[in-house]
C-alpha positions as CSV (number, residue, x, y, z in Angstrom):
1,X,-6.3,44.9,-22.0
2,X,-8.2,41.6,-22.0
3,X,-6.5,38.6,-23.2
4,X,-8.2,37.7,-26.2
5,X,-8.3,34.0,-26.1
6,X,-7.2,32.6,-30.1
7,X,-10.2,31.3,-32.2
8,X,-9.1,27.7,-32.8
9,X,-12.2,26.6,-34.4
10,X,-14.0,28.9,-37.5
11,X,-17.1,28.2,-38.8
12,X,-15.6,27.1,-42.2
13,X,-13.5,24.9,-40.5
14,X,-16.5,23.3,-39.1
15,X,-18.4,23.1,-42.3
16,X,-15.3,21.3,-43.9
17,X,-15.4,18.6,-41.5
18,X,-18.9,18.0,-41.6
19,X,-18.9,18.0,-45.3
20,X,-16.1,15.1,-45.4
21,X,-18.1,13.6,-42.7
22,X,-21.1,13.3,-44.9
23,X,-19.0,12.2,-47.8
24,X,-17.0,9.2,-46.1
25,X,-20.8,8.3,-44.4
26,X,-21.6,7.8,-48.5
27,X,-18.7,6.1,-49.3
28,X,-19.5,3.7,-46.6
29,X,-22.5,2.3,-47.8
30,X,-21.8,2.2,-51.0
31,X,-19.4,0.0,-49.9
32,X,-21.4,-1.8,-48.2
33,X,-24.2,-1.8,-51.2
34,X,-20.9,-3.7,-53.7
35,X,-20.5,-6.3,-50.6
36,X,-24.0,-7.5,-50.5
37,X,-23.6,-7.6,-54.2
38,X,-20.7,-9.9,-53.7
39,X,-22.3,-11.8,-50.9
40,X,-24.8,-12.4,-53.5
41,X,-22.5,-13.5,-56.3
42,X,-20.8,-15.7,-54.1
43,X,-23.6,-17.9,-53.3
44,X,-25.3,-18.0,-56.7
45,X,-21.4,-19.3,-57.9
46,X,-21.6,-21.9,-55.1
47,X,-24.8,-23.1,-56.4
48,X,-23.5,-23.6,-59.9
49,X,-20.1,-24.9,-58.7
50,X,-17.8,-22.4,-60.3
51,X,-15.0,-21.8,-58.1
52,X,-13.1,-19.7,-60.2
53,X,-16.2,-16.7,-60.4
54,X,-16.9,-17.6,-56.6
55,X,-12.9,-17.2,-55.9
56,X,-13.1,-13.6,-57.8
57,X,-15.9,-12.6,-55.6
58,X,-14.6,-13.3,-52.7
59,X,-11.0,-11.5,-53.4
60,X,-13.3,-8.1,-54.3
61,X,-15.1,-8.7,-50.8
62,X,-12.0,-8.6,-49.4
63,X,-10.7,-5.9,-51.3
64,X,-14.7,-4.3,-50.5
65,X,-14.0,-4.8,-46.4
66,X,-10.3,-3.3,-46.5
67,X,-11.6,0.0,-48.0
68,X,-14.6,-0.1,-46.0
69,X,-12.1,0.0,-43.2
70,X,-10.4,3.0,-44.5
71,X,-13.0,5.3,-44.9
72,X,-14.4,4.1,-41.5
73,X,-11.3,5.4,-40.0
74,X,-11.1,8.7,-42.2
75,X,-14.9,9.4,-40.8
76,X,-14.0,9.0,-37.3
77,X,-10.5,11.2,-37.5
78,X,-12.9,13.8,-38.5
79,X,-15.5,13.7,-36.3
80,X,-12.5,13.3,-33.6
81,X,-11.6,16.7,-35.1
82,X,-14.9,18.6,-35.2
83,X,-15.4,17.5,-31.2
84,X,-12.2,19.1,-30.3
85,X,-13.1,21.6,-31.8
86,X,-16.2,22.4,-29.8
87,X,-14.5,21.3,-26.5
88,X,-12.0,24.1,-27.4
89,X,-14.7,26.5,-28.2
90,X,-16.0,25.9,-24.6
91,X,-12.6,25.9,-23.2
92,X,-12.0,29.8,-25.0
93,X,-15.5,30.1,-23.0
94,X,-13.7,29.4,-19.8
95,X,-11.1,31.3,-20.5
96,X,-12.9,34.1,-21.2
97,X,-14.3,33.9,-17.9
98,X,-10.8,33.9,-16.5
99,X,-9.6,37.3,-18.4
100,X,-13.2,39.2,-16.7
101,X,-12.0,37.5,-13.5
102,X,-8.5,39.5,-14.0
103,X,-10.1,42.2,-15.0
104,X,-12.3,42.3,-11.2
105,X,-9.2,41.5,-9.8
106,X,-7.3,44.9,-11.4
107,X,-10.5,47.1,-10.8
108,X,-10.6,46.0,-6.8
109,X,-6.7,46.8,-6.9
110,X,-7.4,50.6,-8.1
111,X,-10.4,50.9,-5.7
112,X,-8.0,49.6,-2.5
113,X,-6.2,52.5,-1.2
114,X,-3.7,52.1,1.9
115,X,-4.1,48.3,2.3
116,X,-1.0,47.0,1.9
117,X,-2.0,43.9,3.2
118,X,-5.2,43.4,0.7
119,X,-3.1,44.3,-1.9
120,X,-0.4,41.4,-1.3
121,X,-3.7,38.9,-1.3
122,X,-5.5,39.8,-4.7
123,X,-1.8,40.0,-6.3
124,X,-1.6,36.8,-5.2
125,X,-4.8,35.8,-6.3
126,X,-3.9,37.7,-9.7
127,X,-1.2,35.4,-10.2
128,X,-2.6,32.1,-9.3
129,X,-5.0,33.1,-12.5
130,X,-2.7,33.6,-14.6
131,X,-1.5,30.1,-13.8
132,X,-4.2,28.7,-14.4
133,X,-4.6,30.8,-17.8
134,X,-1.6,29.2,-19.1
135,X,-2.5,25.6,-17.6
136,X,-5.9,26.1,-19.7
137,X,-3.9,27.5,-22.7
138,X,-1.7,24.6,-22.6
139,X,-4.3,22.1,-22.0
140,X,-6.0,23.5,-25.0
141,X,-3.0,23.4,-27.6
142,X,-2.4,19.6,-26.4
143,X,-5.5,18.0,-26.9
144,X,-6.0,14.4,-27.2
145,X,-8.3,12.9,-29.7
146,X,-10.8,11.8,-27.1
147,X,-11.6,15.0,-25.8
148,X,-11.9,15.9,-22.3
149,X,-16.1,16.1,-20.8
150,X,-17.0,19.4,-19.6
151,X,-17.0,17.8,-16.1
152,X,-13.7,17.1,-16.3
153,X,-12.8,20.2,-17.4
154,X,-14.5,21.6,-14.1
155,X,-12.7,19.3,-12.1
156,X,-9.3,19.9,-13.3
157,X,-9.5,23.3,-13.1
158,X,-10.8,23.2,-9.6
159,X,-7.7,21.3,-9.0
160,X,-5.8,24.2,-10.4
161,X,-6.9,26.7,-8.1
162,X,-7.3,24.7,-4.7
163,X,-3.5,23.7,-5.8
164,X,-2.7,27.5,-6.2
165,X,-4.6,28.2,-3.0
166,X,-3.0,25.7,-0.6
167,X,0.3,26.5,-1.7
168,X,-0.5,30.1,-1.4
169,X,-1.6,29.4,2.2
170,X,1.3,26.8,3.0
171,X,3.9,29.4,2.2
172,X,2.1,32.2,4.3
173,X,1.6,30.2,7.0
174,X,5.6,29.2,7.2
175,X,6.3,32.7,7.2
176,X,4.5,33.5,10.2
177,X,5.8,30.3,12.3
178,X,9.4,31.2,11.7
179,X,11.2,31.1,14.9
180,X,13.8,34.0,15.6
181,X,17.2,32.7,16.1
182,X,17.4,32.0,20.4
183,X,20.6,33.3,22.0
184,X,22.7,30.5,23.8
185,X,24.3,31.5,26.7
186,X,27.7,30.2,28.2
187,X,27.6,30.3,31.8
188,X,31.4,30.2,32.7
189,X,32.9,28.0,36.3
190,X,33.8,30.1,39.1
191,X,37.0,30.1,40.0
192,X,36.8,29.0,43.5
193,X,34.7,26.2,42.9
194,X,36.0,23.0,44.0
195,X,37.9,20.7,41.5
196,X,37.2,16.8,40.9
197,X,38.6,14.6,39.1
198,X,36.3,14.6,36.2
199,X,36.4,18.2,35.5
200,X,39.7,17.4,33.9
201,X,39.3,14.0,31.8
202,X,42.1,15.2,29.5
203,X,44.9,14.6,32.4
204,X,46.5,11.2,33.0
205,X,45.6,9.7,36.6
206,X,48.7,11.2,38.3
207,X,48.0,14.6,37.4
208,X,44.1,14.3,38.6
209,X,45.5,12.8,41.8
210,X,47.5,15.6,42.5
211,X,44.5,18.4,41.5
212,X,42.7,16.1,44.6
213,X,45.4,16.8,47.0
214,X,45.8,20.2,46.5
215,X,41.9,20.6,47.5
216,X,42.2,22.0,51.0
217,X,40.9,20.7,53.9
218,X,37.9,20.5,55.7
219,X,38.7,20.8,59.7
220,X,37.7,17.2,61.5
221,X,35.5,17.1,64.9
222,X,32.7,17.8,66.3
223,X,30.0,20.2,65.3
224,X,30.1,24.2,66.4
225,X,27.5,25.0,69.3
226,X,25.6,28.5,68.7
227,X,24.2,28.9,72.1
228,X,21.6,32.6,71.7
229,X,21.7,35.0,74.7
């Protein structure tokens, strides 16, 4: 059966966020409505010189900014949110792609009869999906607030499968370059050879000396004529 990627955005889930979206977006300016107000308090208790009203003013601008602030940041966790959201909905898109990809691959296997060889490839190929279903899987429960663009999505997972693929090839390739293991061969000293003093650097000097004289001797003079018939 097809792997059913999970549905980790609904449609409720969506409306929430764009809901609290719009709410924070009203809280905002009203905010920033009681901030003008104070702005405008401010100067009128400058013009009159009363430092205590203008003091008050200011402390409720400040108090104005700091909530202003907090809502700001509320706003943008949920819209944060809601674009994860979509960038997982395309992601379950790609994924789904994947699982009819496997599903190609297991209809080609039952189609292939005798081919032991083709069948070794596309299990290969089988698996190197799967890797990169559970890369995308992975990706998808890890992801960071500022989500990933679609072309970076593309990229990465070509990275996935030319990774799978080299590797893939790398390892076939070192199967076929083994070398059997080469057969030394000892080729032992005749017997009769003649003996110097270096074929036994073990003995002291004395020894080799006497190996030397025991060497028989070549007979001295002059060259044998062969005269032919």
């Amino acid at each position: 059966m097809t792997r059913l990627a999970p549905a980790y955005s609904k449609k409720t889930t969506k409306e929430t966020l764009e809901k609290q979206i719009a709410l924070h977006e009203s809280d905002i300016r009203s905010i920033e409505q009681k901030m003008r107000n104070a702005n405008g308090a401010i100067k009128q208790s400058v013009a009159s010189q009363n430092r205590s009203l203008a003091y008050i003013k200011m402390l409720e601008r400040n108090h104005l900014q700091r909530r202003m602030k907090r809502f700001q940041a509320l706003r943008d966790a949920c819209a944060n949110t809601l674009e994860n959201l979509q960038r997982n909905d395309e992601m379950c898109a790609t994924m789904h792609v994947l699982d009819t990809a496997n599903l190609l691959v297991k209809d080609t296997i039952g189609a292939t009869d005798g081919h032991l060889t083709s069948l070794e490839g596309i299990n290969s190929t089988m698996d190197e999906l799967n890797n990169a279903h559970e890369e995308l899987q992975m990706a998808m429960d890890f992801t960071p607030n500022g989500a990933c663009s679609e072309e970076e999505l593309k990229a990465e997972l070509d990275d996935l499968f030319s990774n799978a693929t080299s590797n893939h090839h790398i390892a076939s390739s070192a199967e076929l370059q083994t070398d059997p293991p080469r057969e030394v061969k000892v080729i032992s000293k005749r017997e009769d050879a003649p003996v110097a003093l270096t074929d036994f650097p073990e003995l002291p000097v004395q020894a080799c000396a006497e190996k030397q004289a025991a060497l028989p001797e070549f007979p001295k003079g002059p060259s044998p004529v062969f005269v032919l018939q």
